[in-house]
C-alpha positions in Angstrom: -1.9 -54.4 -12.5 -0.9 -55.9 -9.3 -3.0 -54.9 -6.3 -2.2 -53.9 -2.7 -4.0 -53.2 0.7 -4.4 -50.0 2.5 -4.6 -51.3 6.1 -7.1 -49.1 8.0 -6.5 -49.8 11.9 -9.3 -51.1 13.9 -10.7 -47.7 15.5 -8.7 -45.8 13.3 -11.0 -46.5 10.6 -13.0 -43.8 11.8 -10.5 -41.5 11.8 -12.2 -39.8 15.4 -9.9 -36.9 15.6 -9.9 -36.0 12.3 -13.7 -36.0 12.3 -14.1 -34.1 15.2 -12.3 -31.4 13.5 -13.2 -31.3 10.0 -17.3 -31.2 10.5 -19.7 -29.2 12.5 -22.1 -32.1 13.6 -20.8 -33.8 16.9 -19.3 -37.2 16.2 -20.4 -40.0 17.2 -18.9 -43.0 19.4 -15.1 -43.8 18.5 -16.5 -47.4 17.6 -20.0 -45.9 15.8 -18.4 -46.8 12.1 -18.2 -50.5 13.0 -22.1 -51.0 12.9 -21.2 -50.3 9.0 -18.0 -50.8 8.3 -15.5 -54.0 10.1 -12.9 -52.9 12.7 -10.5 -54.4 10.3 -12.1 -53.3 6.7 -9.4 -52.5 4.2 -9.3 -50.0 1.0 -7.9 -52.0 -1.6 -6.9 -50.7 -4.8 -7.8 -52.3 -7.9 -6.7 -50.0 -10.4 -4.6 -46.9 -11.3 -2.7 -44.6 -13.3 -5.3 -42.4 -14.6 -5.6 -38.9 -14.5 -9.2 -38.0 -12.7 -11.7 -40.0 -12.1 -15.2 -40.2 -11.6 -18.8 -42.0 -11.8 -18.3 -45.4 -10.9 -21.7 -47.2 -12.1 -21.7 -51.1 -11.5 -23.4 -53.2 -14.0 -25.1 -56.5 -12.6 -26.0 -57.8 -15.7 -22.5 -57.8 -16.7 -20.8 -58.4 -13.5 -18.3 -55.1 -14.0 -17.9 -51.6 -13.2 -18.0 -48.8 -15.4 -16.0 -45.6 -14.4 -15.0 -42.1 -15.9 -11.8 -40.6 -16.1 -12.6 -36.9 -16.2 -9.7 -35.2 -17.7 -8.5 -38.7 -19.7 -11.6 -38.0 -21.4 -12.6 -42.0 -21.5 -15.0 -44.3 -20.0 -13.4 -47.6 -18.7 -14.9 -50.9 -17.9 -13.5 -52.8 -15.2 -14.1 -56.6 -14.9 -13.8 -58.6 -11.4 -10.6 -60.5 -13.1 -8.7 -57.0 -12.7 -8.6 -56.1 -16.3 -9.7 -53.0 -17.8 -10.7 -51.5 -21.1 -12.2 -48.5 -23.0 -15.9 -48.5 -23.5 -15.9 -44.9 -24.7 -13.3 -42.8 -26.1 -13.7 -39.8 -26.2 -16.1 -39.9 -23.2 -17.3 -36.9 -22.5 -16.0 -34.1 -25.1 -15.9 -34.4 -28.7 -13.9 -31.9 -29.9 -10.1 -31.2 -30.0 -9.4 -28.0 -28.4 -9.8 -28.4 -24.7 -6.8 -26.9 -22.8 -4.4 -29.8 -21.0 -5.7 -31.2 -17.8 -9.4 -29.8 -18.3 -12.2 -31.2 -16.8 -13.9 -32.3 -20.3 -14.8 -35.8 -20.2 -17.4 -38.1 -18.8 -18.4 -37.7 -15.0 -21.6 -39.5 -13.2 -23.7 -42.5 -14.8 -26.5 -44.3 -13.8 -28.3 -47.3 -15.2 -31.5 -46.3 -17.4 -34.7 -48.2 -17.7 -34.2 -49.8 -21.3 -30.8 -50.9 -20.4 -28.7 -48.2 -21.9 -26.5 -46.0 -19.4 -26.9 -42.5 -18.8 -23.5 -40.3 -19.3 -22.7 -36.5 -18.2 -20.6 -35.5 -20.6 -19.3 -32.3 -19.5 -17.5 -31.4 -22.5 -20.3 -31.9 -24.8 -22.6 -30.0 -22.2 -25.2 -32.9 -22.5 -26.6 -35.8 -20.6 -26.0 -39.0 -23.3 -27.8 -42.1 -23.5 -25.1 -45.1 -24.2 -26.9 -48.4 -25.9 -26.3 -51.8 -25.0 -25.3 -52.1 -28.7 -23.0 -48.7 -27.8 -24.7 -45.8 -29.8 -24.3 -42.4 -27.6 -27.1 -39.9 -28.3 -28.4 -36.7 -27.0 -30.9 -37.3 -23.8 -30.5 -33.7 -22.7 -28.7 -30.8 -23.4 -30.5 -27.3 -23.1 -33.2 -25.3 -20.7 -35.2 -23.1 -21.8 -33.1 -23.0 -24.9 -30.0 -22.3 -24.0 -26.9 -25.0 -23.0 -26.6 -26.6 -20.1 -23.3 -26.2 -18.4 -21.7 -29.7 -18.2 -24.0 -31.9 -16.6 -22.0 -33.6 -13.5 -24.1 -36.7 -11.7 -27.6 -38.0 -11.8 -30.1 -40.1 -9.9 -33.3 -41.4 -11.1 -36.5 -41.7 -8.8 -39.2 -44.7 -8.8 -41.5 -42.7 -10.9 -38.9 -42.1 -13.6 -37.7 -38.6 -12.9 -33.8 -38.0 -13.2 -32.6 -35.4 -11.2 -29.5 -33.9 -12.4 -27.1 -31.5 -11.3 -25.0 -29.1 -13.8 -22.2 -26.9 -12.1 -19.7 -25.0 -14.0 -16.4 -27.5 -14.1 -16.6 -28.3 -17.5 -16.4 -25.2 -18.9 -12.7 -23.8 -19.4 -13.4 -20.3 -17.3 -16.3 -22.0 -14.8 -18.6 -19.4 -13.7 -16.6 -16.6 -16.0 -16.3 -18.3 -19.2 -17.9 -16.4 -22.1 -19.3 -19.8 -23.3 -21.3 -20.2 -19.9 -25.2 -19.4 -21.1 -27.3 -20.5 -18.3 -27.3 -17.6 -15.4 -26.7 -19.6 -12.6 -25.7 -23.5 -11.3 -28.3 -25.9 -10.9 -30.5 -29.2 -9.5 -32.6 -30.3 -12.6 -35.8 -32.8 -13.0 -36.6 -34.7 -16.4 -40.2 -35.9 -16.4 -42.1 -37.0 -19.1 -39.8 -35.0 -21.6 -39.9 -31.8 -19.7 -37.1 -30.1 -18.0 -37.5 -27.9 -14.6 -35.1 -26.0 -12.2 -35.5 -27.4 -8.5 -32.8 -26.0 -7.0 -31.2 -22.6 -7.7 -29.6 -21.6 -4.3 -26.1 -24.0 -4.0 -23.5 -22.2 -5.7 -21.8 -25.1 -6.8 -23.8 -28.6 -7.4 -22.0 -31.3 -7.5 -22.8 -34.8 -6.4 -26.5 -36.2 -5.7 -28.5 -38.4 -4.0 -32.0 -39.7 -2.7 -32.9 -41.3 1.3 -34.0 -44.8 0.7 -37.7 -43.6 0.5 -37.2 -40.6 -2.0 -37.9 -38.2 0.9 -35.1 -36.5 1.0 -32.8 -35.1 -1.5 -29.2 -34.6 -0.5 -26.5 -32.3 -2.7 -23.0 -31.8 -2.4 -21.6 -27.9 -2.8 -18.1 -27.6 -3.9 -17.2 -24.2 -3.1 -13.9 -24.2 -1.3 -14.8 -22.0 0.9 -18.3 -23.7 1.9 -17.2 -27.0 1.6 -21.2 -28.4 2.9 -24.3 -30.9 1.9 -27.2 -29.9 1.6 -30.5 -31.6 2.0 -34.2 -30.5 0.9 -37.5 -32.4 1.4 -39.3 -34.0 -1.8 -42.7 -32.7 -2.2 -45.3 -35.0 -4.3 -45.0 -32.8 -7.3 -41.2 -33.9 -7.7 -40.4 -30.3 -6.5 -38.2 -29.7 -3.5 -38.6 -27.0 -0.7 -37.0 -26.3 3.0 -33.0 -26.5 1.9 -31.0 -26.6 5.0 -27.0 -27.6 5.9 -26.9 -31.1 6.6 -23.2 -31.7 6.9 -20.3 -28.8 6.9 -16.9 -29.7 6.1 -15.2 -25.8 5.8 -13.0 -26.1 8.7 -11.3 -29.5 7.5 -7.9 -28.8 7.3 -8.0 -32.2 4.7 -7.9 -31.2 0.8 -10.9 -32.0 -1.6 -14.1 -30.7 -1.8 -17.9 -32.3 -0.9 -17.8 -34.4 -4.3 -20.2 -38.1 -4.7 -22.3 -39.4 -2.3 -24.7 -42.4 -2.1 -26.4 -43.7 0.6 -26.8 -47.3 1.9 -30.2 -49.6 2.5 -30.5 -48.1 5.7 -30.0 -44.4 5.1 -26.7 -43.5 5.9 -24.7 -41.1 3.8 -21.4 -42.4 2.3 -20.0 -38.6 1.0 -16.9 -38.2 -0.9 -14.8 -35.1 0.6 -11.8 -33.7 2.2 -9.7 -36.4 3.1 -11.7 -39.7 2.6 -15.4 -40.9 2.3 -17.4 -39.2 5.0 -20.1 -41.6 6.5 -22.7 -40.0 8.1 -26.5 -41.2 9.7 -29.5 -39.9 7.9 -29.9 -37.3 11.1 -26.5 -36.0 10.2 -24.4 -37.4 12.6 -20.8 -37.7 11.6 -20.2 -41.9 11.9 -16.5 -41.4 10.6 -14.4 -41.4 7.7 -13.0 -43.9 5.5 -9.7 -42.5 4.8 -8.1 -43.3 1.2 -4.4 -42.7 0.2 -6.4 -40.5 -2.3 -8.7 -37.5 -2.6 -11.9 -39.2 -3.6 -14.3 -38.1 -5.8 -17.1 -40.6 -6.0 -18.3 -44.1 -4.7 -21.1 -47.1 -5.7 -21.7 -50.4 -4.1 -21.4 -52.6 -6.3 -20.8 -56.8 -6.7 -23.3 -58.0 -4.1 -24.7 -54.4 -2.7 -21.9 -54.6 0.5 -18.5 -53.4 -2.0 -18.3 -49.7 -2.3 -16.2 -49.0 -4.8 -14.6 -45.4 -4.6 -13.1 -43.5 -7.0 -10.2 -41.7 -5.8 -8.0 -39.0 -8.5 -5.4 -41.3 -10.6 -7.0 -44.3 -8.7 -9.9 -47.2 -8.3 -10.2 -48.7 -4.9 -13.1 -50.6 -2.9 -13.7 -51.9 0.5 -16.8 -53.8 1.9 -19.5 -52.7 3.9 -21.8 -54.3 6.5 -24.8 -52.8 5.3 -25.7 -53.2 1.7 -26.0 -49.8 -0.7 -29.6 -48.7 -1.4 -30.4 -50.6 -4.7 -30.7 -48.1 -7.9 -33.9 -47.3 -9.5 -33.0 -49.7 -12.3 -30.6 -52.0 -13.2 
């Protein structure tokens, strides 16, 4: 498809007033994004005409990106030549009966340590393990014996512990749907084959994310009208403890919800939300926002660690960083 520019302007890239509205933290400098992001940065898009989508995971071995169109119900490979194609269909839901415009397919991947990408599948209620030869199986799909909701994104830590998180979305009625078994919304760990709750307390998990030294675990809540991230500290047991607000985006008068988030080598938070991809310093401080022509709902670096790729509702757009992501777990 052919490919144009969103032209951010210099300062504008920050989007000051905008910030200074839609968060509690104070904002810093007008110029504070330009220690991360170029004056003259632009969001280019590189693909569209999808329906939803999600979980961009890039692939070094290949050179590509992998991404998930939520309610198209595929998974989609994109190569740096511009082209496109279907690595999964269907992605994230097997079955045939899911109402029009559901939110059934594949959401967040990451990279596992044999080579084979891990896949929420929110339809299928189940975390899937995709092959390099392109067998999908069962990773993860029940607590305590009954169904997860629909698994939504994932991270893995050094020591080999995923950390999941498993909100209502996929399921047809969300928190009323009689197919709903688990009693509330919440932040998993798998370790050494065995499943435990970390978080119970955020309404509605959503995206995920660790600080560069697995300190800190930050998580996005989607509620409309507590639009916030959280953080919590890491004990050395892999539990978590002392949850408190780090970012609050109610009052943004922008739509979209706290969605994705990854964070860079340095600790900064790069969170999809109302209105763009909210950059933020590992104290909290609101850096600015790279606006898209899109709601977003996700990003990854990607290519040499300095593209972050976003993925933005019907569209696919990236723009390039100063400081390089913080490198995955595996690759």
């Amino acid at each position: 498809m052919g490919m144009y520019k969103v032209v951010i302007i210099a300062t504008a890239l920050a989007v000051v007033a905008a910030c200074s509205r839609a968060t509690e933290p104070t904002p810093a400098a007008a110029n504070a994004l330009d220690a991360v992001i170029a004056a003259d940065a632009a969001v280019e898009k590189i693909a569209g005409g999808y329906k939803f989508l999600e979980g961009p995971l890039w692939r070094p071995s290949s050179g590509t990106l992998w991404f998930s169109d939520l309610v198209g119900n595929v998974v989609y490979e994109w190569s740096t030549d511009g082209k496109t194609r279907e690595i999964l269909n269907p992605g994230g839901y097997d079955g045939k009966d899911a109402p029009p415009g559901a939110y059934i397919g594949p959401n967040g991947m990451v990279m596992g340590p044999d080579g084979a990408v891990l896949l929420t599948q929110h339809g299928n209620r189940r975390i899937a393990r995709v092959t390099p030869d392109g067998q999908v199986n069962t990773l993860v799909d029940r607590f305590e014996g009954k169904r997860l909701n629909s698994p939504n994104d994932l991270v893995y830590t050094p020591d080999g512990a995923l950390y999941f998180t498993d909100p209502p979305f996929g399921l047809p009625k969300a928190n009323d749907d009689p197919g709903k078994e688990q009693p509330f919304n919440g932040v998993y760990r798998l370790s050494g084959g065995t499943l435990q709750v970390v978080v119970r307390d955020i309404a509605l998990p959503n995206g995920i994310a660790f600080s560069p030294d697995y300190k800190t675990l930050y998580v996005a809540n989607s509620e409309a009208n507590r639009r916030l991230w959280m953080r919590y500290d890491v004990n050395a047991d892999g539990s978590v403890s002392n949850g408190r607000v780090f970012a609050d985006a109610t009052s943004s008068k922008d739509e979209g919800v706290p969605d994705g988030l990854k964070v860079d080598s340095t600790g900064n938070v790069y969170a999809a939300g109302p209105g763009g991809v909210w950059v933020f310093s590992a104290a909290g401080t609101l850096l600015g926002t790279i606006k898209t022509p899109e709601t977003p709902s996700n990003c990854a670096w990607g290519d040499d660690g300095r593209t972050l790729y976003i993925t933005a509702v019907t569209g696919l757009y990236k723009v390039r960083t100063k400081i390089p992501g913080m490198k995955a777990v595996y690759n």
